[in-house]
N, C-alpha and C positions, 0 to 999 in steps of 0.2 A: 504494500500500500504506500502510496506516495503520500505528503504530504500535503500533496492540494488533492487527493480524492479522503483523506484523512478531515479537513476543514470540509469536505461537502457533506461527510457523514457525521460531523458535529453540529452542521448545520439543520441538518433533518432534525438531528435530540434538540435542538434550542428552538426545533418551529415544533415539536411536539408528533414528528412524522416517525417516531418511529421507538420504539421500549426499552427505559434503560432499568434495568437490574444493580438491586443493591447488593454487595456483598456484604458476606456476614462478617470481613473484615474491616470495612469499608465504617459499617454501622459502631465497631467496636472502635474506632479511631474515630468518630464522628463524638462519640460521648469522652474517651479520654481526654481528645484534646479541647473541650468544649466550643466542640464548633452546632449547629443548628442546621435541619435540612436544608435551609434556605439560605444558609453559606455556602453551603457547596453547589445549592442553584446560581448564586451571582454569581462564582466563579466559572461555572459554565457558561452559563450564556453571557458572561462580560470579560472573559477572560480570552489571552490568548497561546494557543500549541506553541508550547517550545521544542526546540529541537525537530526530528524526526521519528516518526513512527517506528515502531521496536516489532518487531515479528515474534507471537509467544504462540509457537508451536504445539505447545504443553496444555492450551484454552482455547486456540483455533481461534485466535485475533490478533489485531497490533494493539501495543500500548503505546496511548499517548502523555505528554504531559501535560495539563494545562494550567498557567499561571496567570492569577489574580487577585484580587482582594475580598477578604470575608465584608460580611455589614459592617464589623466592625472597624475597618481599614486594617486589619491580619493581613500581610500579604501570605497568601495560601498558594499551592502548589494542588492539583487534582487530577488521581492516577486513572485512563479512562482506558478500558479494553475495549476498541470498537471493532464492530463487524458491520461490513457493506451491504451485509444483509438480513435479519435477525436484531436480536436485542442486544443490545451494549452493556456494559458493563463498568459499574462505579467502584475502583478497587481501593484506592485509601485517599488519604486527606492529609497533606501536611503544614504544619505552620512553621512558615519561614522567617518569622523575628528570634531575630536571638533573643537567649533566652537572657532577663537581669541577673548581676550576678550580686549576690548580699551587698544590701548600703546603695545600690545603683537607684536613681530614681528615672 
């Protein structure tokens, strides 16, 4: 999968054309790192693919990355297993602020 057929199938999940699946990993990192379903909807649909599409063999999709901002201005990182055809796939959630270290304000 290329990169720009990679953005058309992110495109379909942000117009709602097509099923995206939560994993059970996905949900466990959604409550550790207290993030909210709807953090990881704006970083979908306002975020944008870094890098290039990763071929995962092992799930029969590419993983992509896509970065952007939680509600709360988090900038977030969002791990997406897409298929060109079939349902997609929400695999984790990360937050990319470092982290304070004691006495930091």
């Amino acid at each position: 999968m290329t990169r720009a057929e990679a953005d058309g199938v992110l495109q379909r999940i942000r117009r709602d054309e097509t099923l995206l699946w939560r994993s059970g990993h996905f949900l466990e990192q959604l409550e550790a790192r207290r993030y909210s379903i709807r953090d990881a909807y704006n970083v979908l649909r306002r975020g944008r693919i870094e890098g290039e599409p990763e071929r995962d063999d092992e799930h029969g999709n590419h993983v992509i990355r896509v970065l952007g901002k939680a509600l709360d201005g988090r900038p977030t990182r969002l791990i997406v297993g897409l298929r060109e055809f079939g349902q997609s796939d929400l695999i984790s959630i990360v937050n990319l602020r470092r982290p304070r270290r004691r006495g930091e304000r």
